[in-house]
C-alpha positions in Angstrom: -27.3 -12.0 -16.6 -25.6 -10.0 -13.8 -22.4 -10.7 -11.6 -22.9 -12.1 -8.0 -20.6 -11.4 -5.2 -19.6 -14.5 -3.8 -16.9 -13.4 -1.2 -15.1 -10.1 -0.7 -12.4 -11.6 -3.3 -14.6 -13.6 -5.7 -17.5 -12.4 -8.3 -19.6 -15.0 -10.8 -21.9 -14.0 -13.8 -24.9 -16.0 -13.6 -28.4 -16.2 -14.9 -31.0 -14.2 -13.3 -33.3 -17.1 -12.6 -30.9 -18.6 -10.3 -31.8 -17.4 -6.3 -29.0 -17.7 -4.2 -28.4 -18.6 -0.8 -26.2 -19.5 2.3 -26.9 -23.4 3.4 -24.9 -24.7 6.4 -21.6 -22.3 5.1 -22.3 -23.3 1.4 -23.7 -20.6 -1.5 -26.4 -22.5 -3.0 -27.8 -21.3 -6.5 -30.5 -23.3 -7.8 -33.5 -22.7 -10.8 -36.8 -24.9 -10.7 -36.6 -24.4 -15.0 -37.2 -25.6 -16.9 -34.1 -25.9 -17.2 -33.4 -27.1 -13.9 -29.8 -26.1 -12.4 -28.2 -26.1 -9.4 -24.8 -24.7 -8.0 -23.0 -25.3 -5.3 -20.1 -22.8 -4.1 -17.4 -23.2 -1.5 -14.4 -20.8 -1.0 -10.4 -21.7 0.2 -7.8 -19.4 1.2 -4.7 -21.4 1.1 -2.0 -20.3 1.6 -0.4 -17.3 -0.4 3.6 -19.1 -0.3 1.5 -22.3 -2.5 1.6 -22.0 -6.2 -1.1 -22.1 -7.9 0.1 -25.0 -9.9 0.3 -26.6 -6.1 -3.4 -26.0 -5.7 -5.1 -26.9 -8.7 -2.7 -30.8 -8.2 -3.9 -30.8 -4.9 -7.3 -30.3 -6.6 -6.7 -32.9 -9.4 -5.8 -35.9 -6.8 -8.9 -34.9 -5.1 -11.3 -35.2 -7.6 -9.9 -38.3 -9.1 -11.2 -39.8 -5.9 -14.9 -39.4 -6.5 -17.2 -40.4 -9.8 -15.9 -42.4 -12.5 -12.6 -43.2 -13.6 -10.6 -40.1 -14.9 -10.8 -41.8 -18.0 -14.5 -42.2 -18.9 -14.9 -38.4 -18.0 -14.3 -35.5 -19.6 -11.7 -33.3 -18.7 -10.8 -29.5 -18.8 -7.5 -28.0 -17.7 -6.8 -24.6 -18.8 -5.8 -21.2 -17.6 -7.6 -18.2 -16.0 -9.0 -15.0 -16.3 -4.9 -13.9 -16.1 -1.5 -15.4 -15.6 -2.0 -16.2 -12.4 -4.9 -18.2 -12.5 -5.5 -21.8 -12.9 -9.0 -23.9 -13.8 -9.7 -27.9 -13.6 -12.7 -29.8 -13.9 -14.7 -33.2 -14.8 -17.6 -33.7 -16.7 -20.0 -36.8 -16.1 -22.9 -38.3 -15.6 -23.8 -39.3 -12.0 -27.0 -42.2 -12.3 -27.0 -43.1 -8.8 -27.7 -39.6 -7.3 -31.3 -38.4 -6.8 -32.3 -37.4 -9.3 -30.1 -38.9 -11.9 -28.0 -35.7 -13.3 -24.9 -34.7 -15.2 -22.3 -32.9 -13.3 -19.5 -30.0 -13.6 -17.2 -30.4 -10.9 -14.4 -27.5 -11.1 -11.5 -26.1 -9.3 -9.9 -22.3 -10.2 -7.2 -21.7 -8.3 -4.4 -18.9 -7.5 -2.0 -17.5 -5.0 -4.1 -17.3 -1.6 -7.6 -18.6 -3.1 -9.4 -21.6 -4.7 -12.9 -21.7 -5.1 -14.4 -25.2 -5.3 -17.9 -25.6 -7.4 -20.3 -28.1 -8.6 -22.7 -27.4 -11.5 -25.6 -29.7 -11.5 -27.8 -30.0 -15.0 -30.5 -32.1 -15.9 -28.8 -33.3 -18.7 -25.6 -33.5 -21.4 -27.0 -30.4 -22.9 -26.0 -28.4 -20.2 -21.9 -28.6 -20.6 -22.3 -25.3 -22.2 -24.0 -23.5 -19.6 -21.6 -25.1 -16.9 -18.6 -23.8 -18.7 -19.6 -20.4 -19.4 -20.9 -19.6 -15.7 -17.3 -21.7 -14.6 -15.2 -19.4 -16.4 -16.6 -16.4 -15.9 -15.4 -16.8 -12.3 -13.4 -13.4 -11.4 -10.9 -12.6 -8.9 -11.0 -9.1 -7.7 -7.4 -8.6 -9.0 -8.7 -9.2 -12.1 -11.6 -6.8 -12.0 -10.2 -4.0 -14.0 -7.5 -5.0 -16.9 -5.0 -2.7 -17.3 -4.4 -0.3 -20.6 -2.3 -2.1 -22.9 1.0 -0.6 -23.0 2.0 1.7 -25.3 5.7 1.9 -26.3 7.3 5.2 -26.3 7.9 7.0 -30.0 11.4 6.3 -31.5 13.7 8.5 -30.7 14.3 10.9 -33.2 17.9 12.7 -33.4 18.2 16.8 -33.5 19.3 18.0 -36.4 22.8 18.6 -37.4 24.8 21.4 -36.2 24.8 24.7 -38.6 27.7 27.0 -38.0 26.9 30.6 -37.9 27.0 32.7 -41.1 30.3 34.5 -41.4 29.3 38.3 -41.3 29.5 40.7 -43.8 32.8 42.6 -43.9 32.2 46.2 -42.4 32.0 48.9 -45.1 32.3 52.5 -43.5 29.7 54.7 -44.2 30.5 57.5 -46.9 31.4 60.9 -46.0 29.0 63.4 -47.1 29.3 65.5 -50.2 30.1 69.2 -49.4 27.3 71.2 -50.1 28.9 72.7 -53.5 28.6 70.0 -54.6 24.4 69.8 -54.5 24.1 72.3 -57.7 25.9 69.3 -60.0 23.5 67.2 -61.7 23.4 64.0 -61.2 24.3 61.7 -63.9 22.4 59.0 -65.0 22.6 55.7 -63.5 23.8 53.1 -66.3 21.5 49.8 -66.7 23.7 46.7 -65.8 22.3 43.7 -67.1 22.6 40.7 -63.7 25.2 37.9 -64.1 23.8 34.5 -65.5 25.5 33.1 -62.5 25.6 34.2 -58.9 28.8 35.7 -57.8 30.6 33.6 -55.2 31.5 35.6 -52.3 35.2 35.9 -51.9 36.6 34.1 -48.4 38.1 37.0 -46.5 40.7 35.9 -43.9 40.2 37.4 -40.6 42.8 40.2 -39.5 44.9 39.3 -36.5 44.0 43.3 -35.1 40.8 44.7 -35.2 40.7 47.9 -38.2 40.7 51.6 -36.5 37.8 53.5 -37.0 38.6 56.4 -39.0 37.1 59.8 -36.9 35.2 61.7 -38.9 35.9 65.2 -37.9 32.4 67.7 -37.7 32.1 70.8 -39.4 33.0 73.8 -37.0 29.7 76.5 -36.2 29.9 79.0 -38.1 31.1 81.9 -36.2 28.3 85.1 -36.4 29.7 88.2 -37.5 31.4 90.6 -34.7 29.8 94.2 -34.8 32.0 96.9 -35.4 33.2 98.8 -32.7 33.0 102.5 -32.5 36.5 104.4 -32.1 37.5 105.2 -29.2 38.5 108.9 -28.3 41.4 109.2 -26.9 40.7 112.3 -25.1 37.9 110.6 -23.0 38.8 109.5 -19.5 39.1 105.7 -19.3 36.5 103.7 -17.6 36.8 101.0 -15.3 36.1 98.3 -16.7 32.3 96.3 -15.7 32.2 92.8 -14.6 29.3 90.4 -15.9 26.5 90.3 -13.2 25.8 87.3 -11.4 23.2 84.6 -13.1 21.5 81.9 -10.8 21.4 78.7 -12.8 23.2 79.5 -15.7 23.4 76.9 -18.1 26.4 74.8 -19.1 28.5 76.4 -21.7 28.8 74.0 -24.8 32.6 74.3 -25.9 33.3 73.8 -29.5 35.0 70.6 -30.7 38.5 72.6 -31.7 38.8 75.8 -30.0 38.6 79.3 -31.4 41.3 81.6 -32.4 42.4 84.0 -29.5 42.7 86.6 -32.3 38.8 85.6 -33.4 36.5 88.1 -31.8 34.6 87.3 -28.8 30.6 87.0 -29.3 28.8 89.4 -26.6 27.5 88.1 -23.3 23.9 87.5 -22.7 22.1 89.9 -21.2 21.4 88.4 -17.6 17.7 89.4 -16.0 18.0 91.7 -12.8 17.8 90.3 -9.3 15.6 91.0 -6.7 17.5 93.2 -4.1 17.4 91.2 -0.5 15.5 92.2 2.2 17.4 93.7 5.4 18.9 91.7 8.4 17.1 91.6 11.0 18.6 90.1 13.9 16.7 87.7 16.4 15.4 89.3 20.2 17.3 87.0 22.3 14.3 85.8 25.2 15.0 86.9 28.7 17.2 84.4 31.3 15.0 82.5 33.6 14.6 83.5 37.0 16.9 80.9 39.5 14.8 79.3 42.3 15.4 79.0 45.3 16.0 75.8 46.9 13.1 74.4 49.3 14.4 73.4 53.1 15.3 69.8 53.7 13.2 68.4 55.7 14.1 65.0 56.9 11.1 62.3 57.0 9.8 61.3 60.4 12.0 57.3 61.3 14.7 58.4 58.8 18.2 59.6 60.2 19.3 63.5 59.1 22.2 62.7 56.6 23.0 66.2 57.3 23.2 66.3 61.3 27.3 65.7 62.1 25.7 63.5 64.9 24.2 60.9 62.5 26.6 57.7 62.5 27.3 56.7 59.1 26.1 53.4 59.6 22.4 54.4 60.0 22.5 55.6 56.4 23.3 52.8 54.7 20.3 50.2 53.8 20.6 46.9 55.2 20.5 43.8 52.2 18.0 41.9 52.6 18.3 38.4 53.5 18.7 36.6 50.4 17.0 32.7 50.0 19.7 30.2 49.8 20.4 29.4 45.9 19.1 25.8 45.3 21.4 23.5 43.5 20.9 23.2 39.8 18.8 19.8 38.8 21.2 16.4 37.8 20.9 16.0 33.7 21.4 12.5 33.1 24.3 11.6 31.1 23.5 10.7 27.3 24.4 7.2 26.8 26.4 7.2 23.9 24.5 5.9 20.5 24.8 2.0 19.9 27.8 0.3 18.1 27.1 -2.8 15.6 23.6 -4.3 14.6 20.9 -4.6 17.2 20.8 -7.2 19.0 18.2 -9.6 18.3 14.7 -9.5 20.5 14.7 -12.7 22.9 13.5 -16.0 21.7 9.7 -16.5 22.6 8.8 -19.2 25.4 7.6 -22.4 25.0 4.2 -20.8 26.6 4.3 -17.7 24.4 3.8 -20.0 21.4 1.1 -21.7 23.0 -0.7 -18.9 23.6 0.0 -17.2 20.3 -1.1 -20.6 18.7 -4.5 -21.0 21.2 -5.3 -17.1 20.5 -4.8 -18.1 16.3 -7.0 -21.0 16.6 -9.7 -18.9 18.3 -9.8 -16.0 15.9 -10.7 -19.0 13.2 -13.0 -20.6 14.7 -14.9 -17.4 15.4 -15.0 -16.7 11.6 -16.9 -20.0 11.2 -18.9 -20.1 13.8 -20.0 -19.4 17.5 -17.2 -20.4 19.6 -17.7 -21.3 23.6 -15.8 -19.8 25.5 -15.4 -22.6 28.4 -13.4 -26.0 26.8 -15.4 -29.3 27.0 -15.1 -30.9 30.4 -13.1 -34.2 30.5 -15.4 -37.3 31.5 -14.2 -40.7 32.1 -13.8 -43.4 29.8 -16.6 -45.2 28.5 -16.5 -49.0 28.9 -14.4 -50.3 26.3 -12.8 -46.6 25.4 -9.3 -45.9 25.9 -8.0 -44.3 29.0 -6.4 -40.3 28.7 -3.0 -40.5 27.5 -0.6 -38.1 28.1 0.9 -38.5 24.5 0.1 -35.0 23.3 2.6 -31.9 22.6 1.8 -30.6 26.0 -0.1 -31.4 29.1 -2.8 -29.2 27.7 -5.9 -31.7 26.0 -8.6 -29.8 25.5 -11.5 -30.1 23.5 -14.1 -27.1 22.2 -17.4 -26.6 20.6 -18.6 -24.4 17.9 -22.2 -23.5 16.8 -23.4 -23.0 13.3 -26.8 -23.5 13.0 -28.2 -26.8 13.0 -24.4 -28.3 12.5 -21.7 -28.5 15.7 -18.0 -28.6 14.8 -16.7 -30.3 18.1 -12.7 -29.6 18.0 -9.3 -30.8 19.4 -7.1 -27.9 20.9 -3.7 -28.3 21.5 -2.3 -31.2 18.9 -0.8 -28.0 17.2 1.0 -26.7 21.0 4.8 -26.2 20.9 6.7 -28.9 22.1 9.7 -28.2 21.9 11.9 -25.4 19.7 12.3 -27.8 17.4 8.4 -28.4 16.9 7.0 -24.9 17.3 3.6 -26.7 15.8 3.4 -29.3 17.7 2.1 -32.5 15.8 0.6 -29.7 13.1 -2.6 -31.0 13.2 -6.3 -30.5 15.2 -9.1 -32.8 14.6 -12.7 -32.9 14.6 -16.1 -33.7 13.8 -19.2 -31.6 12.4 -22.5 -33.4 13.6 -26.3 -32.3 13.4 -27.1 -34.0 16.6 -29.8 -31.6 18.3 -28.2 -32.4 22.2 -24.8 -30.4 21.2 -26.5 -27.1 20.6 -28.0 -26.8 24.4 -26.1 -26.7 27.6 -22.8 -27.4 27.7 -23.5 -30.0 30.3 -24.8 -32.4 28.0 -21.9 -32.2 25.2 -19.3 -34.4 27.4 -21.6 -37.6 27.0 -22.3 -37.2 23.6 -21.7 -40.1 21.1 -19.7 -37.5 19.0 -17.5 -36.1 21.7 -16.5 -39.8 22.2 -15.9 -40.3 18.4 -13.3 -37.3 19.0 -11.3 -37.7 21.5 -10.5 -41.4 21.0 -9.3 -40.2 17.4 -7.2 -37.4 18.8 -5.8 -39.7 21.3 -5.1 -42.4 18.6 -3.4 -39.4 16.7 -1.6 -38.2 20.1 -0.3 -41.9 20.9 0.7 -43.2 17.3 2.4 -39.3 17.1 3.9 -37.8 13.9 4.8 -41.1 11.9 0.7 -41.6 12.1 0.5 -37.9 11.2 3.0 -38.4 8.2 1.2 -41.2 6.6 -2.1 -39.5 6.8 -0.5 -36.7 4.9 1.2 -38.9 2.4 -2.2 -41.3 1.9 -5.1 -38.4 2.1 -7.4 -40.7 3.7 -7.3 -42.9 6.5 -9.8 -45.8 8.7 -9.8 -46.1 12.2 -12.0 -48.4 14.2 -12.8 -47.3 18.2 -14.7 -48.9 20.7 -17.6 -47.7 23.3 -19.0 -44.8 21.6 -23.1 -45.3 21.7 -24.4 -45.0 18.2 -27.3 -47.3 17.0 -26.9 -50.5 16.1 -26.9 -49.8 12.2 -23.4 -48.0 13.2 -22.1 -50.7 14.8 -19.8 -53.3 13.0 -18.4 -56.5 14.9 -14.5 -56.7 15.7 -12.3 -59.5 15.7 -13.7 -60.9 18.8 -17.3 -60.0 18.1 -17.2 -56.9 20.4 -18.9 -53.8 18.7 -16.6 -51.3 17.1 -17.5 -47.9 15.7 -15.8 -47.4 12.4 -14.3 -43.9 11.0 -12.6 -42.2 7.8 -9.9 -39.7 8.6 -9.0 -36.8 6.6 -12.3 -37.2 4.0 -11.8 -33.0 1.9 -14.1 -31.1 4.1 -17.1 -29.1 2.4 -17.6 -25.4 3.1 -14.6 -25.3 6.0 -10.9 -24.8 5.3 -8.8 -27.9 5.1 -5.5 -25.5 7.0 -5.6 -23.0 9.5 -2.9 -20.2 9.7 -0.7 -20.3 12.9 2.3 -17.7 13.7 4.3 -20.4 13.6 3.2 -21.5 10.1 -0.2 -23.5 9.0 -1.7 -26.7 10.7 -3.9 -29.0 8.7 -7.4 -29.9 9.9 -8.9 -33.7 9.3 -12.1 -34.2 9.8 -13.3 -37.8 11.4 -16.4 -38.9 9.6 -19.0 -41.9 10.9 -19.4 -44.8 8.7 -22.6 -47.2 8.9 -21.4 -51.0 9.7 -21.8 -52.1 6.1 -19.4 -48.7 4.9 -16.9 -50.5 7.8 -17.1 -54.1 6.5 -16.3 -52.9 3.0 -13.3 -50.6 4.0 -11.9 -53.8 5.7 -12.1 -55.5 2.8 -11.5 -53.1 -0.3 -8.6 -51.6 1.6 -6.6 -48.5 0.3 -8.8 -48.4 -2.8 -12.3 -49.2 -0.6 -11.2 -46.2 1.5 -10.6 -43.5 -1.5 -14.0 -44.6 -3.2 -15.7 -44.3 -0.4 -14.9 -40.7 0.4 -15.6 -39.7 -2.9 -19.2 -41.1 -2.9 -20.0 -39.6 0.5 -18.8 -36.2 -1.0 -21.0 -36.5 -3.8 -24.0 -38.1 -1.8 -23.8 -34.5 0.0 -22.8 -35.2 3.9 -19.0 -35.2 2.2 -17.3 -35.0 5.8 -20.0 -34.4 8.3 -21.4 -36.9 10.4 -25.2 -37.9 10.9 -27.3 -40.5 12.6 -30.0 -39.9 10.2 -28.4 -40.9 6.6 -28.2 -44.1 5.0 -25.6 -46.7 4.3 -24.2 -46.1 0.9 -23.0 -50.2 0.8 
């Protein structure tokens, strides 16, 4: 098993016997078995405004209208891979198709995608298989699944609030004992037994001033002995008395905390350490004054005027200005236009051509994805005997038709039901038409596509479309399917039904689900459906006559499961 990229948005899981490949726009998987299987694979991007529960309806209506009655097959309608996913399918047995086979066919469906698939078994023991490789259909938005989610932890709440312990009441510290008092023994400490209970602490009150700290006062320095002085005799001259030399950096005197008695004797000075004598002045030889120059001579340059001669006009000494450019005037500033006032106004409405264009350039770009797209339109031919003439019924007078290549199949196209018409119809009759035919002539030269039975089938549909205008386009839209019946297109005979007056008519289903191609295109203006027109053989034309409504949804479902679904080909047989 292993997971096969179908598109860029959509993955399967399949078995590795099964080789896949591209056929005519279709993914093909297929095993030659034993088992045999085979898978066919077509991917839709409608758009991303329908619901899913839109889709997979418009899915449902479609399938009732092919195989067996709803009722006498099995259904599954379930969910997808996530919320926004949707699955439907029928299981039965189809004994007309070669080789006889039972068939899955199933729908999954969400916003902007629907993938269409048909999962063909060889017999009712294959169900199981169907349904497993069904479901394991993936969206790329479903790729990775997210981490469950986790809730957060309760909260918890902080615990409560505990006020601060109430300090201890101060307790200042003891004075120390005097030192007589460090020759008495000490006593004996008695032995207190401990309470039986603890002693509650008693609730002091704080006091409304804070206590004074008693000051301690510290014990005065002793005070060293004074020497004893010798006696003075009082016969002995006095001497002067001798002042304390001078002592470079002495240090601060520490006074005592209470002063000394003045009658306490004073301690002697320090002895200070001699100074160095200084050495002698000596004062600075002033240098000698310079010598004055003298003054060289003036000497007056050769051209110049002597300032100094008395016969030297004043005017001759003075320097003529130079001529000065003229001063250029200063550049113009624009004014600033003041900022806007009130909501901007709104950007003009678009043309009647604009959308045209924006529509023709949208129509392009799609056709390009699904093909190769010609860049000249389909010339315009005359009538054929027995066709109707150009009508100028459509939106605008643009009618033009256009071709594009894939492979051995050619999608010729209407362009310009979907033109602007007016503001009130900015898509025009919101439809194109066209028909997808493996007629070899189509893929050459352009020259040889105008003539061609198939560019006939289509532009006497879009001019039926064009004439009959929207209430034709309303009941195509409400009915799904529709017949039409045209005249002069050259097909061979066993194409060819009778009309009411015997002339041959061409018979044609409108708006069969197309296989492989997207049923809407995407316009600026909004989306435009796309209806195929599909060739019936005479017989398939007698029958719709007759069946009606009911003839015309049976048949598209059996040419969807016979495999041309809504192409058109010379070379298959009637299925009446």
């Amino acid at each position: 098993m292993s997971r096969r990229a179908l598109t860029e948005d959509w993955t399967i899981e399949l078995d590795d016997a099964l080789n896949g490949e591209v056929i005519d726009g279709s993914l093909r998987f297929a095993s030659a078995g034993p088992p045999t299987r085979t898978i066919w694979i077509a991917a839709w991007n409608p758009p991303v405004t329908d619901e899913p529960s839109t889709t997979i309806a418009w899915a449902r209506d479609t399938a009732a209208r092919t195989g067996p009655p709803v009722a006498q097959s099995q259904v599954f309608e379930e969910g997808g891979a996530d919320g926004e996913e949707l699955r439907y399918a029928r299981w039965y047995f189809e004994p007309n198709a070669s080789p006889a086979h039972w068939a899955l066919y199933a729908y999954t469906a969400r916003r902007g995608g629907l993938v269409q698939a048909a999962f063909l078994v060889e017999d009712a023991n294959g169900l199981n298989w169907a349904l497993e490789a069904w479901r394991s259909l993936r969206h790329r938005s479903t790729a990775t699944t997210p981490a469950p989610f986790a809730p957060p932890a309760p909260f918890s709440p902080p615990a409560p609030f505990a006020p601060p312990t109430a300090p201890a009441p101060f307790a200042p510290p003891a004075a120390e004992a005097p030192a007589s008092l460090a020759s008495i023994p000490s006593a004996p400490m008695p032995q207190v037994a401990p309470p039986a209970e603890p002693i509650a602490m008693p609730q002091v009150a704080p006091l409304a001033e804070p206590i004074a700290m008693p000051v301690v006062a510290s014990e005065p320095t002793p005070t060293p002995e004074p020497e004893p002085t010798p006696e003075a005799d009082p016969s002995a001259p006095a001497e002067p008395p001798t002042l304390a030399p001078f002592v470079r950096d002495a240090p601060d005197i520490a006074l005592d905390p209470e002063p000394a008695s003045l009658d306490a004797p004073q301690p002697a000075p320090p002895q200070a350490e001699p100074v160095a004598a200084a050495p002698p002045f000596v004062p600075p030889i002033p240098e000698p004054a310079p010598t004055p120059s003298k003054p060289l001579p003036y000497i007056p340059s050769a051209g110049r005027p002597d300032p100094l001669s008395p016969s030297t006009p004043l005017s001759a000494l003075t320097q003529p200005s130079a001529p000065q450019p003229p001063r250029s005037a200063p550049p113009l500033v624009p004014p600033i236009p003041a900022p806007p006032t009130g909501p901007p106004a709104p950007p003009a409405p678009l043309t009647l051509e604009q959308r045209a264009e924006d529509s023709l350039r949208a129509r392009q770009e799609a056709w390009r994805q699904l093909g190769q797209l010609d860049q000249e339109e389909i010339a315009h031919v005359a009538a054929a005997p027995g066709a109707p003439a150009q009508t100028v019924a459509w939106p605008t007078e643009r009618q033009a038709f256009i071709r594009v290549r894939r492979g051995q199949w050619t999608i010729l196209s209407s362009d310009g039901l979907s033109d602007a018409s007016d503001e009130a119809n900015p898509l025009g009759l919101g439809i194109e038409v066209f028909v997808e035919v493996d007629d070899p002539a189509l893929t050459g030269p352009m020259s040889a596509v105008p003539g061609n039975w198939a560019t006939s089938l289509l532009r006497q549909g879009a001019q039926a479309i064009a004439k009959n205008g929207r209430p034709m386009v309303e009941w195509l839209a409400a009915n799904r399917v529709g017949s039409i019946e045209f005249g002069g297109v050259a097909v061979p005979p066993a194409f060819q039904a009778r009309g009411a007056q015997g002339e041959p008519v061409v018979g044609a289903l409108i708006g069969v689900l197309p296989f492989a191609l997207p049923y809407q295109i995407a316009l600026p203006a909004g989306p435009i459906r796309l209806l195929p027109i599909t060739l019936l053989t005479a017989r398939e034309t007698d029958y719709v006559r007759a069946a009606g409504a009911a003839g015309r949804e049976w048949l598209a479902g059996a040419l969807a499961n016979a495999g041309p679904a809504h192409r058109s080909t010379l070379a298959r047989q009637s299925l009446i």
